[in-house]
C-alpha positions in Angstrom: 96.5 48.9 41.9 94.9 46.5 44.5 97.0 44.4 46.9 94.8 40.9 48.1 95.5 39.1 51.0 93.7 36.0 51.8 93.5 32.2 54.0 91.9 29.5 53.2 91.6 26.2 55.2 90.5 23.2 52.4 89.0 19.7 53.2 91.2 18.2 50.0 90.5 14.4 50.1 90.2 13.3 47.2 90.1 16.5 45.5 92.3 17.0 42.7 94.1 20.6 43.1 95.4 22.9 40.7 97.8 26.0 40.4 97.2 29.0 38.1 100.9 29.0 36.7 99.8 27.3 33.1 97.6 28.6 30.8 96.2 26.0 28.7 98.4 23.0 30.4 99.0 21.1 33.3 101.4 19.0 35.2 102.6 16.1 37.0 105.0 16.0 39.8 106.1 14.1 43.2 108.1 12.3 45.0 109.1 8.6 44.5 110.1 6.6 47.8 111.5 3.0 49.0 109.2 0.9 51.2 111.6 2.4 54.6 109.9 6.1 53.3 113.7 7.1 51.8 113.9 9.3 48.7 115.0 7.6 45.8 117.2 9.4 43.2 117.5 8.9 39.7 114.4 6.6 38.9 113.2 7.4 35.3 109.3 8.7 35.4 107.3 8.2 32.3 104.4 10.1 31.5 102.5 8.5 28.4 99.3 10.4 27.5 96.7 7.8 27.2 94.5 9.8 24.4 97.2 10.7 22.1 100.1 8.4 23.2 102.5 10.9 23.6 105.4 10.6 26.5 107.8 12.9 28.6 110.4 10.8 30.4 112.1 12.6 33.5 114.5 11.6 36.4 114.1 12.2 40.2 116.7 14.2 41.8 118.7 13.8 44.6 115.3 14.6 47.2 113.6 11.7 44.9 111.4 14.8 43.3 110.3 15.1 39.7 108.7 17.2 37.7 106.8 17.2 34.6 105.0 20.6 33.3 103.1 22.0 30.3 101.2 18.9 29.1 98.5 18.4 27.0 95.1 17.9 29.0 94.0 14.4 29.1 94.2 11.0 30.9 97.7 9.6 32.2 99.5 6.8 33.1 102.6 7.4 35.2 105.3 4.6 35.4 108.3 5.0 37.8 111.4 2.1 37.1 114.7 1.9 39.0 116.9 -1.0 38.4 117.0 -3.3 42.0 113.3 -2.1 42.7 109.7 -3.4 40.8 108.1 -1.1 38.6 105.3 1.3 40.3 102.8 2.4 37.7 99.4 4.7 38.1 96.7 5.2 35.7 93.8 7.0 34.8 95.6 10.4 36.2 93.3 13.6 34.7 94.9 16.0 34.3 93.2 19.4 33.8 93.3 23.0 32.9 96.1 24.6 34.9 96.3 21.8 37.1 99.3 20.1 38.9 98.7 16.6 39.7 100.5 15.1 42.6 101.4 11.0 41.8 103.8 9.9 45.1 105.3 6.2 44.4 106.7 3.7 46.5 109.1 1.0 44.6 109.9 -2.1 46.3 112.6 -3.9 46.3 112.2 -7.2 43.3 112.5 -7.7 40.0 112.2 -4.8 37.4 109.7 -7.2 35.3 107.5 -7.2 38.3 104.9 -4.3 38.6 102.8 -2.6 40.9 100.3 -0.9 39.4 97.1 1.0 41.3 94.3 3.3 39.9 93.4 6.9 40.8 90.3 5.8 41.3 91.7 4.1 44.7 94.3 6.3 44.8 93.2 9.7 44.3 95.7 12.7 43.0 96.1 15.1 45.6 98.0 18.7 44.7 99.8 20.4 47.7 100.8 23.5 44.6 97.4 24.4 44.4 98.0 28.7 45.6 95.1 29.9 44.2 91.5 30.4 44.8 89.0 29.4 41.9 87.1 26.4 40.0 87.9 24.0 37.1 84.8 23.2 34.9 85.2 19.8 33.3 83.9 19.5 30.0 80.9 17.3 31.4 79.7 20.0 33.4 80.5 22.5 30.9 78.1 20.4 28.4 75.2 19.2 30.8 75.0 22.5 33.3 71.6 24.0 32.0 72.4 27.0 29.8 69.5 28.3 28.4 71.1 32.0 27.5 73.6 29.7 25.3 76.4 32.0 26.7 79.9 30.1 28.8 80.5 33.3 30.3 77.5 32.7 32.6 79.1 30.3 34.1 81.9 32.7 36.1 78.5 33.0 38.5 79.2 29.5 40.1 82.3 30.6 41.2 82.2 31.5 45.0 82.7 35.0 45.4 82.0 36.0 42.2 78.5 38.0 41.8 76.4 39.8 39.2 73.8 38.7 37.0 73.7 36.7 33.7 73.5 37.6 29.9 70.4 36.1 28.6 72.2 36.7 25.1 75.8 36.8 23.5 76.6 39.8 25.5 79.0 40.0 28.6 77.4 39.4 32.1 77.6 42.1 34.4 80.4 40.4 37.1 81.9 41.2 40.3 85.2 39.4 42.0 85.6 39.9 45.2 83.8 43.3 44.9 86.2 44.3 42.4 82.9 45.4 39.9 83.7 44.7 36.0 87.5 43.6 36.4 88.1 40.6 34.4 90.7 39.0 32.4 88.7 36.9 29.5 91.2 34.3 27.9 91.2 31.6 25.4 94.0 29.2 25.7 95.8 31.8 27.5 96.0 33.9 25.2 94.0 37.2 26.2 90.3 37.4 25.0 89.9 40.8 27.2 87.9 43.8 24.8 90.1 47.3 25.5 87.7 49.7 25.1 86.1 49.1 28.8 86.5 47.0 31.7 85.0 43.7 31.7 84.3 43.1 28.5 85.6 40.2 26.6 86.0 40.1 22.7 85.3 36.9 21.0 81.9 35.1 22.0 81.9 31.6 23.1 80.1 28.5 22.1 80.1 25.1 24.3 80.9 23.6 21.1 84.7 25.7 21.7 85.1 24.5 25.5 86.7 21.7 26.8 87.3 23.5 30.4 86.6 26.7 31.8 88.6 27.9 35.0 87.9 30.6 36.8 90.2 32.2 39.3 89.4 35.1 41.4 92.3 35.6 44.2 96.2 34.1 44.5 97.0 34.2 40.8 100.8 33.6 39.8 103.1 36.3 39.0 102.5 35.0 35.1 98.9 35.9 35.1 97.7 39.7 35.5 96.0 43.0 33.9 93.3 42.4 36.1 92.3 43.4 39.8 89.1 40.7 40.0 88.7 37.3 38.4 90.8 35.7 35.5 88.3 33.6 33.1 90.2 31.1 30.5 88.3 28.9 28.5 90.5 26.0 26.9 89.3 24.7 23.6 88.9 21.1 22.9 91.8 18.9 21.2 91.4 15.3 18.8 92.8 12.1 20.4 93.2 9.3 18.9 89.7 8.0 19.1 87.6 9.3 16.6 84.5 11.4 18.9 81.4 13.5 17.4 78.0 14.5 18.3 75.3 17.0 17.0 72.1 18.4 18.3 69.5 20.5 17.8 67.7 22.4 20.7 64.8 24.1 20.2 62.0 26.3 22.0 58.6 27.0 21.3 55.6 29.2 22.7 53.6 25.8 23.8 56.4 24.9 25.5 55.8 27.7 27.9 53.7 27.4 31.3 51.5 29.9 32.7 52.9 31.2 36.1 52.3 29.8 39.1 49.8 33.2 40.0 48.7 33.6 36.5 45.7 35.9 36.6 46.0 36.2 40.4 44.0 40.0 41.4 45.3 40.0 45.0 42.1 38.1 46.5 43.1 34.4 47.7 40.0 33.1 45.8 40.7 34.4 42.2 43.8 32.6 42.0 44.4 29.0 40.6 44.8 27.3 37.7 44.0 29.2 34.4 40.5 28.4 32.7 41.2 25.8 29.9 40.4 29.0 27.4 42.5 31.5 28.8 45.2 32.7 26.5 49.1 33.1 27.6 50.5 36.3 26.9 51.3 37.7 22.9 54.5 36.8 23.2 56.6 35.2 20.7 59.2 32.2 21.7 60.9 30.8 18.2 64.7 29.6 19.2 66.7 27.2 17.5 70.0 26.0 18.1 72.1 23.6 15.7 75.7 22.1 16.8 78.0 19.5 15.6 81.2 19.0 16.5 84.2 16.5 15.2 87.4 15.6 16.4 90.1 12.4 15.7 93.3 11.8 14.6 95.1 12.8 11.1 98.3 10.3 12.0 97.9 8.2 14.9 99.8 9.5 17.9 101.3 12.3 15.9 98.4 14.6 14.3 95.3 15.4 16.0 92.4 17.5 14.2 89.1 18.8 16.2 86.5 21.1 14.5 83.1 22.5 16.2 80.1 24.5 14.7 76.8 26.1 16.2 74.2 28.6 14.6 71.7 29.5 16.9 68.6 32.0 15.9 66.3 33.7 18.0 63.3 35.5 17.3 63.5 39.1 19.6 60.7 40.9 18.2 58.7 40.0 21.9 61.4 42.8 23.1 61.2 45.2 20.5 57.6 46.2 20.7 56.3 49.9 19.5 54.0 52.0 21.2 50.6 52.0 20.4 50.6 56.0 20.8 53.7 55.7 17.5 51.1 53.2 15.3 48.3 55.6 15.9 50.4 58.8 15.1 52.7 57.8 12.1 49.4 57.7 9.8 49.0 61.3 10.4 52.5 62.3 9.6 53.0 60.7 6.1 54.4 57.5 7.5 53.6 53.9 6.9 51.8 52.1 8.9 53.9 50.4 12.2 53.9 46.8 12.9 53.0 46.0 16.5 56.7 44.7 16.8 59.9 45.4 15.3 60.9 41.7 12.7 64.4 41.7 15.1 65.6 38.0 14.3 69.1 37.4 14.9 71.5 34.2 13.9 74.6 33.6 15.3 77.4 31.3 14.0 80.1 30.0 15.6 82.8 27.8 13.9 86.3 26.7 15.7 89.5 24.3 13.7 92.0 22.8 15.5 94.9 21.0 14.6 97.5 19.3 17.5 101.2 17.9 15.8 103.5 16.1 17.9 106.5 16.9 15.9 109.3 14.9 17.7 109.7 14.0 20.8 110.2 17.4 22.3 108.3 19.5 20.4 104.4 20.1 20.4 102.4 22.4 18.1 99.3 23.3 18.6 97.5 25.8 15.8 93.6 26.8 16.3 91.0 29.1 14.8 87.7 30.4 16.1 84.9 32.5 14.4 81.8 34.1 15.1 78.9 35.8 13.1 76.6 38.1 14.2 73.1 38.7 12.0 70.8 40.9 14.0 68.5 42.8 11.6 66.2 45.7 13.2 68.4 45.5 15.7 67.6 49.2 17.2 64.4 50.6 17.0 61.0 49.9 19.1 59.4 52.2 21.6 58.6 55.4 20.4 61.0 54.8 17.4 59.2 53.8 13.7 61.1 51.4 11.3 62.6 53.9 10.0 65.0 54.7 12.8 66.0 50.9 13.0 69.6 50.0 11.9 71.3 46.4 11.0 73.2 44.9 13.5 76.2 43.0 11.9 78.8 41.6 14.1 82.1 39.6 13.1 85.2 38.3 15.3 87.8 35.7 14.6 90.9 34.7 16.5 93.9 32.7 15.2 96.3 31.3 17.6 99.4 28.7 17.3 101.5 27.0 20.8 104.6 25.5 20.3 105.6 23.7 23.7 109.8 22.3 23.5 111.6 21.0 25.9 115.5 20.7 26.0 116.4 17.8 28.0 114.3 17.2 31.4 114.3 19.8 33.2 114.4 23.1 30.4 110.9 23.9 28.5 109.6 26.6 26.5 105.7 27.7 25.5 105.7 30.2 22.6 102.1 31.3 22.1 101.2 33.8 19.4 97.4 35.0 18.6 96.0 37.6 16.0 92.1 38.5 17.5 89.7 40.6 15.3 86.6 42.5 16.1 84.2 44.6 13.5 81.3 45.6 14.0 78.6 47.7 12.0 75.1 49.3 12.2 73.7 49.6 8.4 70.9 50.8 7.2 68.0 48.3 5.9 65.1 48.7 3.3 63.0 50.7 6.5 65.5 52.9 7.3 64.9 56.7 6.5 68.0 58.9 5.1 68.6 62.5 5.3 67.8 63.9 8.4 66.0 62.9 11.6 63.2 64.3 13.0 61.9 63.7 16.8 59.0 64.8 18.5 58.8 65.4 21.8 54.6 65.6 22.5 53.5 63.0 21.8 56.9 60.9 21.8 58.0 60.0 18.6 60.7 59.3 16.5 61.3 58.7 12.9 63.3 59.1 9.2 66.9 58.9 9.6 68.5 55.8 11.6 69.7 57.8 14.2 69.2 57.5 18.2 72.7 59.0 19.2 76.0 59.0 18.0 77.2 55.7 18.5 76.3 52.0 17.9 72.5 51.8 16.5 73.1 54.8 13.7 73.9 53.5 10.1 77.2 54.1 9.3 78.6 53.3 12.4 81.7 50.8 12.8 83.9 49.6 15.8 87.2 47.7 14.7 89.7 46.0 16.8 92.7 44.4 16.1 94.7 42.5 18.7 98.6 40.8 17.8 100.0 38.6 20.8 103.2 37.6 21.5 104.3 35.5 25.0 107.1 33.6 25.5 107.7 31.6 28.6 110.7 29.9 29.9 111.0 27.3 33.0 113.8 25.7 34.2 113.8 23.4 37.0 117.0 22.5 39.5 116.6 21.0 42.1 113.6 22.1 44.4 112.7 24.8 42.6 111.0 25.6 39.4 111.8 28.8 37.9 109.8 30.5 35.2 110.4 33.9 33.5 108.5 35.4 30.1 107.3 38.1 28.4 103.7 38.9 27.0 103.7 41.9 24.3 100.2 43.0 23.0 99.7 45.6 20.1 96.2 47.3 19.9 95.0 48.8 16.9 91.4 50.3 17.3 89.3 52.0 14.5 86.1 54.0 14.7 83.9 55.6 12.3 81.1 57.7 14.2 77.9 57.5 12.4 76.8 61.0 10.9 73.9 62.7 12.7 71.3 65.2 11.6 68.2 65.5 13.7 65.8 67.9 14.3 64.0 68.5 17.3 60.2 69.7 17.4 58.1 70.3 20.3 54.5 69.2 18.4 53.4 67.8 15.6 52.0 71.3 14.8 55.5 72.4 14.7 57.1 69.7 12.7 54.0 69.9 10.4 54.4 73.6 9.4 57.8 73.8 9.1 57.0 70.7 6.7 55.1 72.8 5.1 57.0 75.4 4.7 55.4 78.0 6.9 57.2 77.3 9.8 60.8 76.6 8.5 62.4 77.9 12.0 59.9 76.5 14.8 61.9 73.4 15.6 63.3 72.9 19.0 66.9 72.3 18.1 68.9 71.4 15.4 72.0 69.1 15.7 74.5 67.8 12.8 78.3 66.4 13.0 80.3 66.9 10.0 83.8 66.2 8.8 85.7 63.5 9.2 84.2 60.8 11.0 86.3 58.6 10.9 89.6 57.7 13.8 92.1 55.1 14.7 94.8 54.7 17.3 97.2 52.6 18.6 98.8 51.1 22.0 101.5 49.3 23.0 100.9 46.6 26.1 104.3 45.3 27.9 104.3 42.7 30.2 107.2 40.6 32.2 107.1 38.0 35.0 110.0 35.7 37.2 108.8 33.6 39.9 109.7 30.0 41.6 107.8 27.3 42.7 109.8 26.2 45.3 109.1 22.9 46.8 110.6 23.4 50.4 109.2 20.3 51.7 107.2 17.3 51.1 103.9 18.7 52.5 104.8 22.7 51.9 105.0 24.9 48.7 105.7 28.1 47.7 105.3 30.0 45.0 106.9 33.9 44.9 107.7 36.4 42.6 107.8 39.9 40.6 105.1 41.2 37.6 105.9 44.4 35.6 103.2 45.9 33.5 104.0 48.7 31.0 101.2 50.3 29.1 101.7 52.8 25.7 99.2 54.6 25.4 97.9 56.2 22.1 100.1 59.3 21.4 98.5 63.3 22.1 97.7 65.6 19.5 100.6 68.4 20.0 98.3 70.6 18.2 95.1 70.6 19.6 92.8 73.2 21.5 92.5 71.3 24.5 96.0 70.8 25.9 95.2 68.0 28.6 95.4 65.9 25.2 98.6 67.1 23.8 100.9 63.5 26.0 99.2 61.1 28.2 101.0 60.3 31.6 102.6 56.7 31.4 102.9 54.8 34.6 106.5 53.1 34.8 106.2 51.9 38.2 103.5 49.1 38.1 105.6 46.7 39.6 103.7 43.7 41.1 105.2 41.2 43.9 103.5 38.2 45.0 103.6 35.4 47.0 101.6 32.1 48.5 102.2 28.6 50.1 100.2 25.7 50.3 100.7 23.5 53.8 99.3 19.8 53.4 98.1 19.6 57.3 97.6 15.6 57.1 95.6 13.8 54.4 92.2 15.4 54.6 93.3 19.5 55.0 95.3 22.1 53.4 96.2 25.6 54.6 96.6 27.8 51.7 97.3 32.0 51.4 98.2 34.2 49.3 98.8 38.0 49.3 100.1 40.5 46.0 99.9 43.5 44.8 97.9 43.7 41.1 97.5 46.4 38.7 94.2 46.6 36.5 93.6 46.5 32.5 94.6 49.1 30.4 91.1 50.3 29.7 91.4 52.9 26.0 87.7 54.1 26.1 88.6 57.0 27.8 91.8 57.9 25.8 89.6 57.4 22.6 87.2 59.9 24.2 90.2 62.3 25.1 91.6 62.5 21.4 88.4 62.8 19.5 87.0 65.9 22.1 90.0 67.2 22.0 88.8 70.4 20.3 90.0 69.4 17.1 88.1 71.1 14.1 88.0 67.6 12.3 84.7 66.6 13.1 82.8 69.5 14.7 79.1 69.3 15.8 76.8 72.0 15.1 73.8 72.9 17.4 71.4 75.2 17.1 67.8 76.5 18.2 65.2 77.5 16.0 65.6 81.3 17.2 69.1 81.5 17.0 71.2 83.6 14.7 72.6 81.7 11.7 70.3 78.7 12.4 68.8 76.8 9.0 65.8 77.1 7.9 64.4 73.0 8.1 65.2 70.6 6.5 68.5 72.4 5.4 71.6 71.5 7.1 74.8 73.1 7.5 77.6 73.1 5.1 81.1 72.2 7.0 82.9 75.1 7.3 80.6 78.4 7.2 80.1 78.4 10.5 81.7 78.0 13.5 80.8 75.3 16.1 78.2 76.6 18.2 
């Protein structure tokens, strides 16, 4: 549990401001005036979507305030009619991720076939909701920001207060939020993107090809958002318009792209250093990337169905990182093994692929349905160093997420968002035409390592697998009366997680004398140690995650908002083992208390600054790894490792291994 305090003074001119109380929306509101700077009740405001053409019609109340949440991101054009007054009508309005744009009118008194119409572009959208602390990328800076690592989640590092350093592959980047080290809540759409296992890990890669926005926020979230102590990170996926839009590319690197360092060949003495001799040779390194993308999107029936589909593949030669020693080529002659490249052939392709499909299916109701996939190929993925080819595994990596939005309003001032998601992780490490079988063998002088695919007992050893298995359900309800918009929901997340350990069965010399007689027979006992797992390897479990939110964005005055509220978390963990050895393992505690109150106003000082603080109490992740840890030591005899030394009684003689069951665990 962390509680976060913090004040910020903003120079908001002509910024656009946004509040973190939609996931994957936005919204319109303000107030709509006479030319003496009276409120004017009862003027119908239309919202028509310029890209898809869609409209939400709503009335000022008696303080002349209306409001218009959950829509679609986009361009709009706001029009405010009152019978007695000329129409007042903005345009070009953007409305993004999370955002709620403030549009103010002023009707005059004339005929209603008389309009006043003015641009953003001269009249700029200032939010005085904006609570929060954190950054909207557009989609042009999410497409032209250099990103040479091909990985969105880098981009949480332009983020004030966020630190860490990058992933120069698919991986997750190493982040910190407001020195909160590793605690992030990855979404997609809203809908949680957040790996279980450890902290800061999200599931599902992403492409750019998948992003229309990213926001980032790192302190003042609203009592909807939570599970996390650090930095929220939602990336919304692109929708079709009515326009038909594409584009493809290919982006490639090569090793003569590369330039020699600036002190290339420097020794340390001022004179030897300049530019490199018109002969001189850049480094044996290998530089072969290649990245394909295409993307689609349009509309099915104009103003009603929307499609939008996205594909990238990307492949990257990483043998330059998987180098083995020259001491493991010269030795694996001498012990029976082929000869060792100077590099391990670790080439990996990634796909990514994304569908998306946007109905407006009557005037209040919106449905929004999308999939995403990605495809991991990363052969030799382990191995290098002082391991052969032999020890080197397959690296096979598959996710997929299908999620569906149903946004409905009942008259103007009742919505609901229904969002549902079903995410999948597997992952695998198999065994290629290199890798050894049987048993392992590793030698500790000289280093070396080879036969069975084994360098632990996790990811790397064939036969290992990770699944995950992640069902969402959130409902959210707002009503809004008068000043205040009230919001209540519900997010329910059941975790199914499935591991098989890969087997392991190494022995441990001290020489290559000592592995070679006990090869031969002479020697049968003269290894180091001896280590095997047996029995069932394989494990699943299962957790419950409960979470509900109320909270009111309560517009007190023109220039002041606030936003309050309560968060309860629940988390079920996996159930004990009643019967098990270790009885710390038998029920895990369940905390029933996480109850999370938070609060923050915005005050619009004059037209250039506003004041903004926040302050909460937030309650981390559930994080399973060590739970998954707890039940499979729990003492169990289902999967017992053996360990022996070469001197010890019952040991076998090499390259014999022990058969589950006639002998205890040592």
């Amino acid at each position: 549990m962390r509680t976060i305090f913090s004040i910020f003074i903003c120079l908001a001119l002509a910024i656009p401001g946004w509040a973190q109380s939609q996931a994957a929306n936005g919204a319109i509101e303000g107030t709509v005036f006479d030319t003496s700077g009276g409120v004017l009740p009862g003027v119908t405001v239309t919202i028509t979507s310029i890209d898809t053409g869609a409209q939400r019609i709503v009335i000022t109340n008696e303080k002349g305030l209306y409001r218009a949440p959950l829509l679609p991101l986009g361009t709009y054009r706001v029009l405010a009619e009152l019978p007695g007054f000329k129409k007042f009508e903005q345009t070009d309005i953007h409305l993004s991720v999370g955002q709620t744009a403030v549009v103010n009118a002023t009707l005059s008194i004339g005929a209603v076939s008389e309009t006043i119409t003015v641009s953003s572009a001269d009249s700029p959208a200032l939010d005085l909701a904006r609570i929060d602390i954190g950054h909207t990328m557009s989609d042009q800076e999410v497409h032209n920001l250099p990103l040479v690592a091909r990985n969105p989640y880098n981009f949480a590092l332009v983020q004030p207060g966020v630190t860490g350093f990058e992933n120069v592959e698919f991986g997750v980047p190493r982040l910190a939020a407001n020195g909160a080290a590793m605690r992030i809540n990855y979404q997609i759409d809203g809908n949680t993107n957040t790996e279980k296992d450890r902290a800061g890990l999200r599931l599902l890669p992403m492409s750019e090809v998948m992003i229309q926005e990213v926001k980032v926020v790192t302190t003042g979230f609203a009592p909807e958002f939570g599970q996390t102590m650090g930095m929220v990170y939602n990336a919304v996926t692109p929708s079709g318009t009515n326009t038909f839009k594409g584009e493809g590319s290919y982006l490639f690197r090569r090793k003569p792209f590369s330039a020699f360092p600036f002190f290339f060949g420097c020794t340390g003495v001022a004179a030897s250093c300049g530019p490199p001799a018109a002969d001189a040779q850049k480094p044996e390194t290998r530089v072969d990337t290649g990245t394909g993308t295409a993307d689609v999107g349009g509309p099915i029936v104009r103003n009603k169905v929307f499609f939008y589909g996205g594909w990238e593949q990307t492949r990257r030669d990483l043998s330059s990182t998987s180098l083995i020693n020259q001491s493991v080529r010269d030795i694996a002659p001498t012990l029976g093994l082929k000869a060792q490249p100077a590099a391990v052939p670790n080439v990996q392709t990634a796909k990514f692929a994304i569908g998306k499909a946007d109905v407006q299916v009557d005037a209040n109701n919106r449905l929004t349905a999308r999939w995403i996939r990605f495809h991991n190929d990363a052969p030799y993925n382990s191995g290098g160093g002082t391991q052969t080819l032999e020890r080197a595994t397959d690296f096979l990596d598959a996710m997929d997420s299908t999620a569906g939005q149903l946004v409905s309003s009942f008259g103007a001032s009742k919505l609901n968002e229904f969002r549902f998601q079903y995410a999948h992780r597997h992952q695998s490490s198999v065994a290629n035409a290199d890798s050894g079988s049987g048993h392992a063998v590793t030698i500790s002088n000289p280093s070396i390592g080879f036969d069975a695919p084994v360098s632990g007992t996790g990811q790397g050893n064939a036969g290992f697998e990770f699944k995950q298995n992640d069902t969402q359900v959130i409902d959210n309800f707002t009503f809004i009366r008068a000043a205040h918009n009230y919001k209540f929901g519900f997010d329910w997340q059941h975790i199914y997680d499935e591991r098989t350990n890969a087997p392991q069965f190494v022995y441990t010399f001290p020489t290559i004398a000592a592995y070679q007689a006990a090869k031969a027979g002479t020697s049968a006992f003269g290894y180091t140690n001896m280590s095997q797992i047996t029995g069932n390897l394989s494990f699943n479990m299962t957790t419950n995650v409960f979470s509900g939110f109320v909270q009111d964005d309560w517009q007190i005055a023109q220039t002041v908002k606030i936003l309050y509220g309560v968060r309860y978390d629940l988390y079920k963990y996996p159930q004990g083992i009643a019967d098990a050895p270790l009885i710390e393992t038998h029920e895990f505690n369940i905390d029933k208390n996480n109850f999370g109150p938070r609060v923050g106003v915005a005050w619009s000082m004059d037209a250039q600054t506003v004041l903004r603080a926040s302050t909460g109490m937030m309650y981390d992740q559930p994080i399973l790894g060590p739970y998954e840890q707890a039940l499979q030591l729990s003492g169990s005899p289902r999967s017992p490792v053996y360990t022996f030394s070469g001197t010890a009684a019952g040991a076998p003689a090499f390259p014999n291994g022990i058969t589950t069951g006639t002998l205890s665990p040592q």
